[in-house]
C-alpha positions in Angstrom: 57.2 38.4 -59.0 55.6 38.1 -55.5 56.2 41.6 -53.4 56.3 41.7 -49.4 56.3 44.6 -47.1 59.3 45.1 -45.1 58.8 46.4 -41.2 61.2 46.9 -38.1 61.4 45.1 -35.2 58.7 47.1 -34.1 56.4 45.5 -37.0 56.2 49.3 -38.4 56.5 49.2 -42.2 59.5 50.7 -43.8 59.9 49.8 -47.7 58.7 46.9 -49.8 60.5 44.8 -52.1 60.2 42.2 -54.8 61.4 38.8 -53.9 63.4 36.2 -56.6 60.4 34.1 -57.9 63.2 31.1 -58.0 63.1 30.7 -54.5 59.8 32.6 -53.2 57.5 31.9 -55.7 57.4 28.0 -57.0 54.2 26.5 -57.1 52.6 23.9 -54.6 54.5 20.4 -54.7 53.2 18.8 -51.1 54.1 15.3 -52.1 58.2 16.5 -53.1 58.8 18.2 -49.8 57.0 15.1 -48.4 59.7 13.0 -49.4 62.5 15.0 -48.7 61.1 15.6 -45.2 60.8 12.3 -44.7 64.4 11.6 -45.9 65.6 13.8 -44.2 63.9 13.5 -40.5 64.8 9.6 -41.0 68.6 10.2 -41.6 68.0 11.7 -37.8 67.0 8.4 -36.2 69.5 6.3 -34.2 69.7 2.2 -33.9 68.3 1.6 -30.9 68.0 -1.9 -30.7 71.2 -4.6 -30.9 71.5 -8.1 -30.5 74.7 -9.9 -30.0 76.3 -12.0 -33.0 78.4 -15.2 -32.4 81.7 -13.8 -32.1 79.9 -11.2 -28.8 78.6 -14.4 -27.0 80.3 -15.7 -24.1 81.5 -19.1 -23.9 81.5 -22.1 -26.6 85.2 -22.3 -26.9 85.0 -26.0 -26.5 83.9 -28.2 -29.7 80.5 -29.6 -28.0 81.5 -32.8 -30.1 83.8 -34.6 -31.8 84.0 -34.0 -35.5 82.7 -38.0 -36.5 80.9 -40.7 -35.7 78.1 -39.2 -33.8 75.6 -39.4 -36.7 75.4 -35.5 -35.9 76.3 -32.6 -38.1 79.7 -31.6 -37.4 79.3 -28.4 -34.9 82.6 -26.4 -34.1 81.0 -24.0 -31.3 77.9 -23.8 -29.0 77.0 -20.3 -29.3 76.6 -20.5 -33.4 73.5 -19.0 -34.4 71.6 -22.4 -35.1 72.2 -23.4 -31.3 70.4 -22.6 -28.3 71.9 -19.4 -26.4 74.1 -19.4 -29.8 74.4 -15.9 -31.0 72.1 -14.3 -33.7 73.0 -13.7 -37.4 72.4 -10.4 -39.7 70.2 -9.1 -36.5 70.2 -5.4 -35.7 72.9 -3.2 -33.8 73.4 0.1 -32.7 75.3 2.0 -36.2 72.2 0.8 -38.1 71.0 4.1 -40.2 68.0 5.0 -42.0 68.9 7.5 -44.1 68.1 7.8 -47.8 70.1 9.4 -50.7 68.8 13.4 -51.6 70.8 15.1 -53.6 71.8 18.8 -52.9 69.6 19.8 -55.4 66.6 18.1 -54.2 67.3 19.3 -50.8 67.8 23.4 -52.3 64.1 22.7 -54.3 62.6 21.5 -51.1 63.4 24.8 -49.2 62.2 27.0 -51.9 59.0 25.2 -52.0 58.5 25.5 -48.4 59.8 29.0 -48.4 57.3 29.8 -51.3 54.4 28.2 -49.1 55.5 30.6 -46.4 54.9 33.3 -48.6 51.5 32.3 -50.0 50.0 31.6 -46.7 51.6 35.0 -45.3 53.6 33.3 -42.5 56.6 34.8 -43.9 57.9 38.1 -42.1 60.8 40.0 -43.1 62.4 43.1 -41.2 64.9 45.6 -42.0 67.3 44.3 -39.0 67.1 42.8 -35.9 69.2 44.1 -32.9 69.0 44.3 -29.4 71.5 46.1 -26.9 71.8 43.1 -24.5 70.9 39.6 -24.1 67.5 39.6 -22.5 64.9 37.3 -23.0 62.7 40.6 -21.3 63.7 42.4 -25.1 62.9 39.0 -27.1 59.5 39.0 -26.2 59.2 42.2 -26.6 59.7 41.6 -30.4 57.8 38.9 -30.2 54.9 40.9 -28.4 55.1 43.5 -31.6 54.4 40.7 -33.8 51.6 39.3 -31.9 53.4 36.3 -31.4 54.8 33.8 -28.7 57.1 31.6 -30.4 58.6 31.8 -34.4 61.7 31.1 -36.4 64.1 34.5 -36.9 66.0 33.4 -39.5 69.7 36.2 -39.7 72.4 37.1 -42.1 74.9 37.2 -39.6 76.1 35.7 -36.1 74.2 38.0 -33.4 74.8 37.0 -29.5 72.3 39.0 -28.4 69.9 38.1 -30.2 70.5 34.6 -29.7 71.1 34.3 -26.3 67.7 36.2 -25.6 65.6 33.9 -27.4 67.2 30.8 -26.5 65.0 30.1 -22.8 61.6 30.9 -24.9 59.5 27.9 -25.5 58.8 26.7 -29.6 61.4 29.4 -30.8 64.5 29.2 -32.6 67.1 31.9 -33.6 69.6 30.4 -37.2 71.7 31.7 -39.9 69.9 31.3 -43.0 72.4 28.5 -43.5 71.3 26.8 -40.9 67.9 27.0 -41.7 66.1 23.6 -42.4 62.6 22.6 -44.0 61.5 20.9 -40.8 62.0 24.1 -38.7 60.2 26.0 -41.2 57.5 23.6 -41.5 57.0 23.4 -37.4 57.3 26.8 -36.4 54.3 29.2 -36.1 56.0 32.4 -38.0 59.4 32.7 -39.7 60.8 36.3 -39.7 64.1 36.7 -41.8 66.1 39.4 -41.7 66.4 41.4 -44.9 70.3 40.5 -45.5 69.2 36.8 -44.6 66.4 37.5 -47.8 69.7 38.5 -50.0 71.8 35.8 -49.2 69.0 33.0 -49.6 68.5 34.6 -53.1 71.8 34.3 -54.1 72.7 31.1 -52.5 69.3 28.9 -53.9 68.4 30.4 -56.8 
């Protein structure tokens, strides 16, 4: 069972705990969270490119021809799709997705592998709270200056506005609940510092 030191905002050390092996300690799988990520980040794309079927083109109300005796193939409208300026068929529109099925449990694995990585490669910081008496980004950085960073993922138990609203204008850093936490933010951002409540309640909710 993998241990990590516990500090204050201040990055001073104040206890150390054990963490669930369930969630913090799963062996290496890059080619799972691979897949996931890549589910997942394609479920976020949008249909950006539409063409217009027979039914959106304008005109061809009139029968170009009559139905017999031209030899022709009987033709009920210019703008079908075998006709010039005719419409096109099964082409792309703008509610196409790209999403791809992953399960709930698939998506819970892929966090604990990537929250496990986190602790491996020691870019995993947790602190007994985080507070600050008013929203100033002035006081975020001041956190971050006691980490030695300039950007990160803080990852809390609970809604805090201060906290929030103080990071929100600095550049490459994110404040979430841990239920809002996702394995591309974790993946992206330099340092993830969780709150020791936020530690409890991952615990109990993934493993």
């Amino acid at each position: 069972m993998a241990k990590i030191t516990i500090v204050d905002q201040n990055n001073k050390e104040v206890s150390k705990r054990e963490l669930n092996p369930a969630v913090f300690g799963l062996d290496a799988d890059d080619g799972f969270v691979h897949r996931v990520y890549a589910s997942l980040a394609s479920a976020q794309r949008g249909g950006t490119s539409a063409v217009k079927t027979v039914a959106q083109v304008s005109g061809g109300g009139k029968k170009p021809f009559k139905q017999k005796g031209t030899g022709r193939a009987r033709q009920g409208t210019t703008r079908a799709a075998q006709m010039r300026h005719g419409g096109t068929a099964h082409g792309p529109n703008a509610n196409t997705t790209f999403d791809s099925r992953i399960n709930k449990k698939e998506r819970r694995r892929a966090l604990c592998l990537v929250l496990s990585d986190c602790v491996r490669s020691g870019k995993l910081t947790v602190v007994n709270k985080l507070e600050l008496e008013a929203p100033k980004t002035k006081s975020f950085l001041e956190v971050l200056g006691a980490f030695d960073l300039t950007s990160g993922l803080f990852v809390l138990d609970t809604a805090n506005s201060n906290v929030e609203l103080s990071g929100r204008n600095i550049p490459h850093t994110k404040v979430v609940l841990d239920g809002q936490m996702t394995i591309h933010d974790l993946l992206k951002c330099e340092r993830v510092i969780l709150t020791e409540a936020a530690v409890d309640k991952l615990e109990e909710r993934l493993s």
